[in-house]
Backbone bond lengths (Angstrom), bond angles and torsions (degrees), N, CA, C in turn:
res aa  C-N    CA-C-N  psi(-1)  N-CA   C-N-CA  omega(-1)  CA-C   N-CA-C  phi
1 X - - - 1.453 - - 1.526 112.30 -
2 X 1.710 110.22 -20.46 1.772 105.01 -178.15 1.616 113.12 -53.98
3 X 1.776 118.03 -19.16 1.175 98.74 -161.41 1.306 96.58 -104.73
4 X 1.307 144.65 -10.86 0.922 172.63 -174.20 1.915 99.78 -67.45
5 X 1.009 114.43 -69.81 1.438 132.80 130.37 1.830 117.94 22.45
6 X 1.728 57.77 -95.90 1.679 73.01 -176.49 1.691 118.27 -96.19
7 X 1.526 114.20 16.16 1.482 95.25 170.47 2.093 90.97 -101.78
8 X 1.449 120.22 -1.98 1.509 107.01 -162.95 1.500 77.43 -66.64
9 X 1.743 97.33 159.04 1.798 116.77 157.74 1.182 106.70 -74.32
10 X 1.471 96.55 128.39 2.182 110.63 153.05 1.176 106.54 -91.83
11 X 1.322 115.83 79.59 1.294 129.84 155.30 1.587 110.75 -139.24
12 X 1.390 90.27 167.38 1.888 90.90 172.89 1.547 100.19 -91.87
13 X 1.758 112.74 147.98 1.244 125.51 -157.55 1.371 95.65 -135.89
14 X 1.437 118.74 156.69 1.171 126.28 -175.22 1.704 99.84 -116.56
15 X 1.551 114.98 120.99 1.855 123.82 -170.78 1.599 91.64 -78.83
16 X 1.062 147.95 142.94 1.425 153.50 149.54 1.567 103.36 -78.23
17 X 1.376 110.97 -49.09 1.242 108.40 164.40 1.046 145.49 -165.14
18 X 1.421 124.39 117.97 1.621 113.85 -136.55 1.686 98.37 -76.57
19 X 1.176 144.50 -49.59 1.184 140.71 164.81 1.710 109.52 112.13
20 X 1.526 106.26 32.61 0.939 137.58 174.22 1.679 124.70 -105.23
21 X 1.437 87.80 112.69 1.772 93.42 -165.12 1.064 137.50 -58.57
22 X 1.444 151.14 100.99 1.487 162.27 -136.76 1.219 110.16 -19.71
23 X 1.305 137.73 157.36 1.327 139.21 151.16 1.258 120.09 -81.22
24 X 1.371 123.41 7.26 1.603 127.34 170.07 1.943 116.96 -79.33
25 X 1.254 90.34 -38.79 1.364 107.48 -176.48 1.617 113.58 -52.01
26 X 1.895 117.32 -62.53 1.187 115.78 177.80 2.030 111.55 -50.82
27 X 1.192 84.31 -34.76 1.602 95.11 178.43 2.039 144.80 -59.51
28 X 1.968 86.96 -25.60 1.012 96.77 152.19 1.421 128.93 -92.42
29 X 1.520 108.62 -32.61 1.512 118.18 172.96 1.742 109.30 -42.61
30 X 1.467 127.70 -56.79 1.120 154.03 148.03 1.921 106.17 -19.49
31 X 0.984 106.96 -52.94 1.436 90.18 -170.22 1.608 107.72 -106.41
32 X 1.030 103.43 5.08 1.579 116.00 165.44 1.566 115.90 -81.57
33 X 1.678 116.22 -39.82 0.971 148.46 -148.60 2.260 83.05 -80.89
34 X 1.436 87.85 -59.02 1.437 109.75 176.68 1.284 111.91 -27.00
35 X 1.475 103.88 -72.84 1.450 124.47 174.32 1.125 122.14 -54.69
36 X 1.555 143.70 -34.18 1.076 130.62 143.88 1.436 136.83 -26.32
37 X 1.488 96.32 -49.87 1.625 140.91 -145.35 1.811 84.19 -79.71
38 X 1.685 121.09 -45.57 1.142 126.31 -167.24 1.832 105.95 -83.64
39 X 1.082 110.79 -27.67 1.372 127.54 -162.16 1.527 103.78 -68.10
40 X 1.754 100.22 -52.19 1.256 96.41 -172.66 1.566 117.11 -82.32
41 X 1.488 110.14 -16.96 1.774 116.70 -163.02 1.893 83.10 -73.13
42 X 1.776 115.06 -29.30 1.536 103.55 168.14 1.609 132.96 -54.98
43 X 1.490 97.77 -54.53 1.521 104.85 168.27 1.592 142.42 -81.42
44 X 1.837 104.49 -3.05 1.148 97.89 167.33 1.689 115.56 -102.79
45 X 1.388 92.95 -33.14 1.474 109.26 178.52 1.539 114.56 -42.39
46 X 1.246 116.73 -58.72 1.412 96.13 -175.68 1.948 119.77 -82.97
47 X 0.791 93.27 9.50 1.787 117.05 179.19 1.948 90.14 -82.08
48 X 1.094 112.67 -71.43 1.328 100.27 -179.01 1.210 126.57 -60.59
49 X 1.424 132.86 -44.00 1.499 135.11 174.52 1.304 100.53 -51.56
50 X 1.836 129.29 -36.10 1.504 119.09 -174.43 1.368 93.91 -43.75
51 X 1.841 110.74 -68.73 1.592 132.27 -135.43 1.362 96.16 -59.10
52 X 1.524 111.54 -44.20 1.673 112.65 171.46 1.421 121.07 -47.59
53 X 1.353 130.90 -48.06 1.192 134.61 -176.26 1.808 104.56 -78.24
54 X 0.877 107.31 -23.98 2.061 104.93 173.28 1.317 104.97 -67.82
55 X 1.593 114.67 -42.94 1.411 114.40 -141.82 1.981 82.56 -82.13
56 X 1.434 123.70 -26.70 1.383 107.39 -163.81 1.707 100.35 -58.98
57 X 1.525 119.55 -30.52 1.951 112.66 174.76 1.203 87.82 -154.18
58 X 1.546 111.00 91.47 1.516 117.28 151.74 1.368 118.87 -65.05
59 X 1.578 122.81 147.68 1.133 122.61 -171.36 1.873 99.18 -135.90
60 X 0.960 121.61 112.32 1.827 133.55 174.47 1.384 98.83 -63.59
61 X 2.054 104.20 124.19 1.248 105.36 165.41 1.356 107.91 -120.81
62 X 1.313 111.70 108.69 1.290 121.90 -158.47 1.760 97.42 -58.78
63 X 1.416 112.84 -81.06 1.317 138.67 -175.06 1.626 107.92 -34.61
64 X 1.428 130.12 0.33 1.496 127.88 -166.74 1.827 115.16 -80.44
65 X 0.923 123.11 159.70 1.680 111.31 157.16 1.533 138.42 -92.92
66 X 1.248 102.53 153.55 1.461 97.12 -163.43 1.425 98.80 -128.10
67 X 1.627 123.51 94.36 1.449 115.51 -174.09 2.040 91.82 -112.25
68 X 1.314 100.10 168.29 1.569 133.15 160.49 1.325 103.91 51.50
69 X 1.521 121.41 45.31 1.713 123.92 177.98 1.225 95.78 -89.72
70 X 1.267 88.82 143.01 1.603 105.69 -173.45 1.547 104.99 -161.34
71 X 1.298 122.11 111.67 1.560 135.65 171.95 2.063 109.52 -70.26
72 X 1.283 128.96 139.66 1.436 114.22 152.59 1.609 95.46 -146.87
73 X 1.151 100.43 155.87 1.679 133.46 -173.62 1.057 116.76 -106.23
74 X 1.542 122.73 109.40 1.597 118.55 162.02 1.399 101.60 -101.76
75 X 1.610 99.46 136.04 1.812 121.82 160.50 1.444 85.46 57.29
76 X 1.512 130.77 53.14 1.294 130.54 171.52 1.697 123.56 37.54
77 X 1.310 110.66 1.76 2.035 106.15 171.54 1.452 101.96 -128.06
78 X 1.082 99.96 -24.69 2.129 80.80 -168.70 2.093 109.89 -95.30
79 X 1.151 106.05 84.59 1.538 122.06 173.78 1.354 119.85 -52.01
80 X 1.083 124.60 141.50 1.680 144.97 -175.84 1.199 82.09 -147.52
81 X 1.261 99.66 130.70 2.070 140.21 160.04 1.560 115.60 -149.99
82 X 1.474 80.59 149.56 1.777 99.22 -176.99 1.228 118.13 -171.19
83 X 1.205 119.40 155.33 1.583 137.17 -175.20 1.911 122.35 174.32
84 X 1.497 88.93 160.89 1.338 80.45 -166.21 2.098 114.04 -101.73
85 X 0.667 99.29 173.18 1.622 86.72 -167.39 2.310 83.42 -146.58
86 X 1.463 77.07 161.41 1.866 111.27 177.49 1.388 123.71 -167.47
87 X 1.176 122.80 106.82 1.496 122.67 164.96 1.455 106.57 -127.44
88 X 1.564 103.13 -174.77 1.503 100.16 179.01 1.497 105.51 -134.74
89 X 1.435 104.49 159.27 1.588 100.03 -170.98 1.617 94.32 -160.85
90 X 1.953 100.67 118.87 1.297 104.86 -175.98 1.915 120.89 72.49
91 X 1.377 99.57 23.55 1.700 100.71 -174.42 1.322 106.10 73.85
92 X 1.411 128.57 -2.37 1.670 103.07 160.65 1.408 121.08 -110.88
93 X 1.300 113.47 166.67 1.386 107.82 -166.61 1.658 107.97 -106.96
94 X 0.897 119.61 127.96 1.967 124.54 178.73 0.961 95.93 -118.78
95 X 1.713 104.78 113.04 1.599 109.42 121.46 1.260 145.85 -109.32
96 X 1.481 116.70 -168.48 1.557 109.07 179.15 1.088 104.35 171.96
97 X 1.465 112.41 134.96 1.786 145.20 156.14 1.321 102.48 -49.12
98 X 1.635 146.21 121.74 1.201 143.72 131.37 1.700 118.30 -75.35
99 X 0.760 124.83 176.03 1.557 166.67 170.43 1.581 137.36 -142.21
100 X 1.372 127.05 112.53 1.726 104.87 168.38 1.504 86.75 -137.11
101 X 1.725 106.43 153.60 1.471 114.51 158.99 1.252 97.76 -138.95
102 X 1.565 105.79 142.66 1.480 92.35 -157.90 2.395 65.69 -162.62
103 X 1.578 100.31 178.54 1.439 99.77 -177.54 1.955 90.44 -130.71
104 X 1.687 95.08 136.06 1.412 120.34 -172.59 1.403 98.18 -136.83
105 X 1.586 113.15 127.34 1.508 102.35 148.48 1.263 130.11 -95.93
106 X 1.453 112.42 6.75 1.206 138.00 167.93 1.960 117.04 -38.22
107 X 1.040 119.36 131.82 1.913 107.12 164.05 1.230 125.54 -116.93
108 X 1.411 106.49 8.17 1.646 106.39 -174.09 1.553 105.83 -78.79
109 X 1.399 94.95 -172.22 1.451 112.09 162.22 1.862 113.95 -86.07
110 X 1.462 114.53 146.24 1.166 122.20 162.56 1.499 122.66 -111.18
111 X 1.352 92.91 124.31 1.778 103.80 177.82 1.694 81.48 -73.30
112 X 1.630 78.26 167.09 1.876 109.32 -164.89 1.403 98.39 -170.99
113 X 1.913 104.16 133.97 1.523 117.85 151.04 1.458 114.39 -122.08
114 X 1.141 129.11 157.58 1.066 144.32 168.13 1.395 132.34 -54.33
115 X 1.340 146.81 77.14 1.562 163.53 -166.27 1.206 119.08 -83.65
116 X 1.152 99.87 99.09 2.092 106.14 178.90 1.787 101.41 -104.42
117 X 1.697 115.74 149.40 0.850 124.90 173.68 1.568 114.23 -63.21
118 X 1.667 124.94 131.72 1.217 117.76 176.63 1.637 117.89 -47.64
119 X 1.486 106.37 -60.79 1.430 120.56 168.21 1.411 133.92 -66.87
120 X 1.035 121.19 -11.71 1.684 147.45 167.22 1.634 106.84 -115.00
121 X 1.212 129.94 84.70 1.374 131.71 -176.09 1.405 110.67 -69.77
122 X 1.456 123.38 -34.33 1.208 142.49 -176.92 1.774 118.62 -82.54
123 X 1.126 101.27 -5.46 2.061 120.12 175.93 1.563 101.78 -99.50
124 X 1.323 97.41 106.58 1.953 97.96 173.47 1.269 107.66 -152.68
125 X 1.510 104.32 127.28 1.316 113.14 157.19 1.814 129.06 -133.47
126 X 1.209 144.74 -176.80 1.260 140.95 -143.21 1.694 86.42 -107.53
127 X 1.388 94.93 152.69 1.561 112.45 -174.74 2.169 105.52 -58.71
128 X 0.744 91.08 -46.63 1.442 107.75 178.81 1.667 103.72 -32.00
129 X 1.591 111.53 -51.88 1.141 133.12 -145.98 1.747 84.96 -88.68
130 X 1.403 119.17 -35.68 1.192 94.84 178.03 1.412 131.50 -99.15
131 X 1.793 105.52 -15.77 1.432 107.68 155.87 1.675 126.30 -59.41
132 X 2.022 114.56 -7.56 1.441 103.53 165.57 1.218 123.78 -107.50
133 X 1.626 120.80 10.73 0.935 121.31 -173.91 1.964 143.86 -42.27
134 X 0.993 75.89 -29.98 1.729 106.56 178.65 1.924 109.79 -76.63
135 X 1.599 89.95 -48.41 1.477 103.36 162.77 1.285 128.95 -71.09
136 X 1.073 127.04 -18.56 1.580 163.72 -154.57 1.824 93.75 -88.49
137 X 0.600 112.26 -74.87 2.164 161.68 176.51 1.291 74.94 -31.34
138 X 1.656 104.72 -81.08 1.937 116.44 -151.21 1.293 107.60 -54.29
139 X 1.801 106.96 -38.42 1.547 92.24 -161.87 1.583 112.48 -89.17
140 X 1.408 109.75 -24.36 1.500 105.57 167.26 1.186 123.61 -55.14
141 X 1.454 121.72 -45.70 1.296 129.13 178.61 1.764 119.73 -65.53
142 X 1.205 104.90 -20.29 1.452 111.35 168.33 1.666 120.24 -88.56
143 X 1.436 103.41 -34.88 1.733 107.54 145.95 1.454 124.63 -32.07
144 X 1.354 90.35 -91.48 1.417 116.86 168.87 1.905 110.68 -22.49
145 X 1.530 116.26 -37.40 1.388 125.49 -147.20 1.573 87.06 -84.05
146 X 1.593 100.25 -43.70 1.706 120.06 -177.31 1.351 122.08 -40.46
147 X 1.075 103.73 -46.38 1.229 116.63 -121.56 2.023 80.76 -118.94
148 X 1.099 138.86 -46.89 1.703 149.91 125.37 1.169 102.36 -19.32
149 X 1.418 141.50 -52.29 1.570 139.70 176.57 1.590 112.66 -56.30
150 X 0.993 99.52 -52.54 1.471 128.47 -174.11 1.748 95.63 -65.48
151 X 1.035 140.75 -57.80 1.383 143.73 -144.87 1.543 79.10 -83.37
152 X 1.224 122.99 -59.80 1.494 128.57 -155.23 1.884 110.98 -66.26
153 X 1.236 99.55 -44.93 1.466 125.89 146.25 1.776 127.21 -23.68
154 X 1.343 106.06 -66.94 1.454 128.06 159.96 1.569 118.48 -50.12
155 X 1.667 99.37 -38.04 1.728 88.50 -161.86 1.567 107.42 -97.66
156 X 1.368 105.68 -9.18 1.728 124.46 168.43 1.424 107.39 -53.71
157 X 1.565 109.96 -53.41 1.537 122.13 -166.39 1.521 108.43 -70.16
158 X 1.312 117.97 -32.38 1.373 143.13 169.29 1.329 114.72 -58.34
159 X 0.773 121.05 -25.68 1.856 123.26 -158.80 1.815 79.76 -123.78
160 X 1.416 115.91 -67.72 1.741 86.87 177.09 1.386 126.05 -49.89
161 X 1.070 118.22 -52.99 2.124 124.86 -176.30 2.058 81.83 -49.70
162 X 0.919 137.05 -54.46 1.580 122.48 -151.38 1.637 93.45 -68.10
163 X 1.495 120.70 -37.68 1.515 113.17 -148.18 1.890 96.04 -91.59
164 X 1.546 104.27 -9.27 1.515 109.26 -176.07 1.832 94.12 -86.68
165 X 1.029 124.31 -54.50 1.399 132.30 -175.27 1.727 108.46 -48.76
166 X 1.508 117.96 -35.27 1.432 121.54 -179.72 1.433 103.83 -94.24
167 X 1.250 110.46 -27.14 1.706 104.53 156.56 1.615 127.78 -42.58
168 X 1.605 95.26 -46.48 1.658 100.91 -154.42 2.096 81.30 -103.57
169 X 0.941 121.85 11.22 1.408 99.74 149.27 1.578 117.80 -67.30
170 X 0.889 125.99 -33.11 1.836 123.37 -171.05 1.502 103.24 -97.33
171 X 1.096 135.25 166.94 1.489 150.39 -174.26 1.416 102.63 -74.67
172 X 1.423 117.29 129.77 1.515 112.50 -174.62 1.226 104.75 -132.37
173 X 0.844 127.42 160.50 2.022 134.38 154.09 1.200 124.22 -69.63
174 X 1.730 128.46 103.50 1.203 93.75 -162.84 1.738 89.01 -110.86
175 X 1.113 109.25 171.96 1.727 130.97 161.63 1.407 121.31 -100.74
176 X 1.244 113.79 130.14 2.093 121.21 -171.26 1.643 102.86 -71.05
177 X 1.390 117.99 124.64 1.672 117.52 162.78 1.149 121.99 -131.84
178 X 1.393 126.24 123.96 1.157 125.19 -165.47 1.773 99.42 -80.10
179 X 1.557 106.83 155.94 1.155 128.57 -169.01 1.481 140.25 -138.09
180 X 1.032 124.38 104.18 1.396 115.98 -148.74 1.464 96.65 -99.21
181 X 1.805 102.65 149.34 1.528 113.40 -162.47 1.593 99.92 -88.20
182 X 1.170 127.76 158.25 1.275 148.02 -179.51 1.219 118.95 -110.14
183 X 1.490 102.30 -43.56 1.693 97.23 -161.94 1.789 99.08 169.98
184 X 1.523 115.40 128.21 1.187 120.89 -170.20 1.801 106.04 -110.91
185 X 1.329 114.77 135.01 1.940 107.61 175.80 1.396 72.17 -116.84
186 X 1.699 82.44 153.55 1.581 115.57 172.28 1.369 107.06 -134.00
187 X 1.658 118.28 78.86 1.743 105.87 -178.51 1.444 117.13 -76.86
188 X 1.346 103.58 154.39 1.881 121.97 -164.94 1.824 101.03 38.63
189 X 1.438 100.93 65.45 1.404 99.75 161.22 1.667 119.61 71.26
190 X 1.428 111.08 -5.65 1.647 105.25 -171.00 1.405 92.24 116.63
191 X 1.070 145.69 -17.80 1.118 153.03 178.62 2.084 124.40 -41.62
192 X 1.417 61.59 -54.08 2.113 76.64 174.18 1.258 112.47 -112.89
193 X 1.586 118.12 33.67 1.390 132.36 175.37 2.223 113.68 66.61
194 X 0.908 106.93 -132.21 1.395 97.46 -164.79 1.383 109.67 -153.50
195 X 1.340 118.08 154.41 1.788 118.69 -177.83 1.388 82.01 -128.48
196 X 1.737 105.85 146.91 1.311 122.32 -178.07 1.542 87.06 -135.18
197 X 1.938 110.53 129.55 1.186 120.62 145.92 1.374 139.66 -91.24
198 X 1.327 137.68 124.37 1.577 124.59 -154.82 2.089 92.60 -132.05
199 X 0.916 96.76 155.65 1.374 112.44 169.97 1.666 109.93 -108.81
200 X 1.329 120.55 143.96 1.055 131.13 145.32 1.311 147.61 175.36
201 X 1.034 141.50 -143.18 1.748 129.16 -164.97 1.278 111.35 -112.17
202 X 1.430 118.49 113.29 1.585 119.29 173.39 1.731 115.05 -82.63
203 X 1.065 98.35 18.07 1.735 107.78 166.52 2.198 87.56 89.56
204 X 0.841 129.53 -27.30 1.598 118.18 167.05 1.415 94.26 -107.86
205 X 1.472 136.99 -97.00 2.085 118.82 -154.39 1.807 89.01 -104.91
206 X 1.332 84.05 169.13 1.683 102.62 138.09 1.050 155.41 -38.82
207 X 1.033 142.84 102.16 1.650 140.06 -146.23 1.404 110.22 -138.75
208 X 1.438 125.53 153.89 1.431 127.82 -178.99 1.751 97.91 -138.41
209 X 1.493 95.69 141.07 1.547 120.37 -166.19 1.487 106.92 -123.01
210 X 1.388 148.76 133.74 1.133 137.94 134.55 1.520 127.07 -103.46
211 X 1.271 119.13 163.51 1.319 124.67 -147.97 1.730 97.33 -165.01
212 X 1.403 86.19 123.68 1.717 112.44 171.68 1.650 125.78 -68.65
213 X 1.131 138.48 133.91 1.517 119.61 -166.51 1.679 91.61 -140.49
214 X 1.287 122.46 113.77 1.407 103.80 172.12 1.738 123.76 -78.04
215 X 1.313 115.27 -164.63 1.661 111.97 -166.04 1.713 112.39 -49.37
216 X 1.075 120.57 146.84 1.975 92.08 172.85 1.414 121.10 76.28
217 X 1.501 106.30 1.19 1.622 97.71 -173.98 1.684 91.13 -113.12
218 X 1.548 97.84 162.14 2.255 86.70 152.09 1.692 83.47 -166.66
219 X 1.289 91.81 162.46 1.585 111.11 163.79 1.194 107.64 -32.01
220 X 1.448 119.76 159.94 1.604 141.28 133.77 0.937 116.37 -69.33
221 X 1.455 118.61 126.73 1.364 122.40 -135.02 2.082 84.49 -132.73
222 X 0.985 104.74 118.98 1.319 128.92 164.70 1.529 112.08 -83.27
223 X 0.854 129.00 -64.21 1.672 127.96 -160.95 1.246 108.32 -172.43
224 X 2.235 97.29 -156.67 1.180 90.44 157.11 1.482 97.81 -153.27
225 X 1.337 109.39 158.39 1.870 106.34 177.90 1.508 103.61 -112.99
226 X 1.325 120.01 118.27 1.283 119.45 -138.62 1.426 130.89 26.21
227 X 1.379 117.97 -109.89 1.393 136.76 176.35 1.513 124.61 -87.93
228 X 1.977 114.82 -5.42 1.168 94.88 164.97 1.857 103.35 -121.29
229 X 1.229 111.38 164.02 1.617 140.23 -167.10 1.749 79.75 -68.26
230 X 1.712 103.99 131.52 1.409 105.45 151.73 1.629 108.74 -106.50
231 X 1.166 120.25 151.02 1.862 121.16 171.74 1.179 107.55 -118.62
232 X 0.953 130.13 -159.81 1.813 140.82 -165.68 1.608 97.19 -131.53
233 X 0.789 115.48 145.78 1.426 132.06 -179.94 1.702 118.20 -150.03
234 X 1.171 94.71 133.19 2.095 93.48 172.09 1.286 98.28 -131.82
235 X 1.765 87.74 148.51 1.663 116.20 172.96 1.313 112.51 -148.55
236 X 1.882 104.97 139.52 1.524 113.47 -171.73 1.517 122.87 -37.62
237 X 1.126 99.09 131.02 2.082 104.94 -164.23 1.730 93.18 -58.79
238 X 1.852 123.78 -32.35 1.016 107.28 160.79 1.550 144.85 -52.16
239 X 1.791 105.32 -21.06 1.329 98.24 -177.06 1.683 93.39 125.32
240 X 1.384 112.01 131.03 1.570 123.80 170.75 1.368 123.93 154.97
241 X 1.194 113.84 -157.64 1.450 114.38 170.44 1.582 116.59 -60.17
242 X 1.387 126.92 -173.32 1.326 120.28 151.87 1.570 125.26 -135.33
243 X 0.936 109.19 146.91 1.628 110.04 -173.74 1.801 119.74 -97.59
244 X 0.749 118.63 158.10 1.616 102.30 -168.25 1.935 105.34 -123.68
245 X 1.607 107.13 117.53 1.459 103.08 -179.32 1.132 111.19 -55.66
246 X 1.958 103.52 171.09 1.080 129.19 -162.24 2.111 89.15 -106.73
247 X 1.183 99.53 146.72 1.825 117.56 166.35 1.622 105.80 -34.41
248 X 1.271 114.95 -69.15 1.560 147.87 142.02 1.584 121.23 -3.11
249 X 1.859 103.54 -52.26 1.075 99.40 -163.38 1.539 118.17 51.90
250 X 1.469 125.63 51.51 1.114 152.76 151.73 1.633 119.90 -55.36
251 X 1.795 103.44 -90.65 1.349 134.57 177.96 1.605 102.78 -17.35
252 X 1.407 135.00 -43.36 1.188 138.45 166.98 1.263 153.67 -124.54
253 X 1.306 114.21 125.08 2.032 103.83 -152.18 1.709 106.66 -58.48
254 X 1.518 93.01 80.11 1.690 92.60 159.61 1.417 110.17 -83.24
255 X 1.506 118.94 159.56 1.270 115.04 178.96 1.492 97.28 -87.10
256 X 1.451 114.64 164.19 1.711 136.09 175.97 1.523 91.45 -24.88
257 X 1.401 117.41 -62.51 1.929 126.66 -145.01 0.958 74.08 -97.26
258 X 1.214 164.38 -24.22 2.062 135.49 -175.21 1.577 79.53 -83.56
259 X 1.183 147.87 -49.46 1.533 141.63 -147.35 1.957 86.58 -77.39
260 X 1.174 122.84 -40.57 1.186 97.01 -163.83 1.294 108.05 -91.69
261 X 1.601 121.22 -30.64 1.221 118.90 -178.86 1.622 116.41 -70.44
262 X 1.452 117.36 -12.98 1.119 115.27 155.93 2.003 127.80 -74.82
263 X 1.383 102.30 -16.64 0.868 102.23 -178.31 1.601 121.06 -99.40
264 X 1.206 94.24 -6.99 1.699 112.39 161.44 1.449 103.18 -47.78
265 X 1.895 86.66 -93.27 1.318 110.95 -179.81 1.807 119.51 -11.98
266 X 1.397 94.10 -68.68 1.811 96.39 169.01 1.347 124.25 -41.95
267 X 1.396 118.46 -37.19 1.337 115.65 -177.28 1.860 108.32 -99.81
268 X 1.394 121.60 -5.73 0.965 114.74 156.81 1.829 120.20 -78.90
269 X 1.113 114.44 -12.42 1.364 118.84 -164.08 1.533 109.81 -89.13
């Protein structure tokens, strides 16, 4: 990389195009993410405050029905159950759809009766629902925790890609970093060209960048460190994201002799 180094220009350069994927994108993912995020704190949330308020004087209704229960298992611990239940109490008739997801490594079957609140005659749910309650609780709330990480997560990446993009409107200085590839998508086959993910060091942690390449294009290709492709990459000598060159040396108005003397350098290195 020393020569590499010293053939980049110290000058400020103008990016044509950093090849860095919109800041709209993390942004819808993010508020989609939201909406989930709201959807479910709707449908589980008040499911638990019921089970809470039964469990303070559960009352067994023996005589009730118990149609369309049905347990399923993902990756064998995290359980989904449901069924619908009806009894009557006092000449009226209640029903109701349950739900629980709750995590079992359990595979059997679970017996279940039907639990109405002593003081709420009309609040019922299946014993099941209240022996997981606690479990019930943990795993939503660790959803919920996910899934809030994730949203908050999204809008970080969002607000950086926007403040890097109004960066690289003006002429910047950039500095050469090598970059190691991660992982290449090819949507509709190669069709809509390719996103390359690379990891690497902003001189304090680790960082990961992706970068758009249309048909015919690919990184500048440095080497390789073992088994994955390193490329060349520049980022503002002030500090920021990083963008990853083009084969071409396109993406930035190098002159003819910075394009070749950089491209020496690479193949001398």
């Amino acid at each position: 990389m020393e020569k590499i180094f010293a053939a980049f220009p110290k000058r400020p350069l103008t990016i044509s195009n950093s090849g860095v994927p919109a800041a709209t994108g993390p942004l819808i993912v993010a508020v989609l993410l939201l909406g989930l995020l709201i959807i479910g704190a709707i449908w589980v949330g008040p499911n638990l405050i019921r089970d809470f308020t039964i469990m303070a004087d559960p009352v067994e209704v023996p005589d009730a029905d118990i149609n369309n229960g049905e347990c399923s298992s993902y990756r064998g611990f995290l359980t989904n159950c449901s069924a619908d239940i009806a009894y009557e109490i006092n000449g009226q008739e209640v029903k109701a759809s349950l739900s629980y997801l709750f995590v079992d490594f359990s595979s059997g079957d679970y017996e279940v009766s039907v639990m109405r609140s002593g003081s709420h005659p009309t609040l019922a749910t299946l014993s099941l629902g209240l022996d997981m309650i606690w479990n019930r609780a943990v795993v939503a709330g660790l959803i919920g925790l996910a899934m809030l990480l994730g949203v908050i997560s999204l809008l970080r990446n969002s607000m950086r890609t926007a403040r890097f993009k109004r960066q690289l409107q003006d002429d910047v200085e950039l500095v050469p970093v090598p970059a190691m590839v991660t992982g290449t998508r090819k949507p509709f086959f190669g069709m809509m060209g390719s996103t390359y993910s690379v990891s690497y060091n902003d001189g304090q942690k680790s960082r990961t960048a992706h970068s758009g390449f249309k048909r015919k294009e690919a990184p500048f290709m440095l080497g390789f460190s073992g088994k994955q492709a390193v490329v060349l990459g520049a980022m503002p000598k002030q500090g920021g994201m990083m963008i990853i060159l083009d084969e071409a040396l396109t993406r930035v108005d190098f002159t003819p002799a910075e394009r070749m003397a950089l491209e020496q350098a690479a193949n001398a290195a």
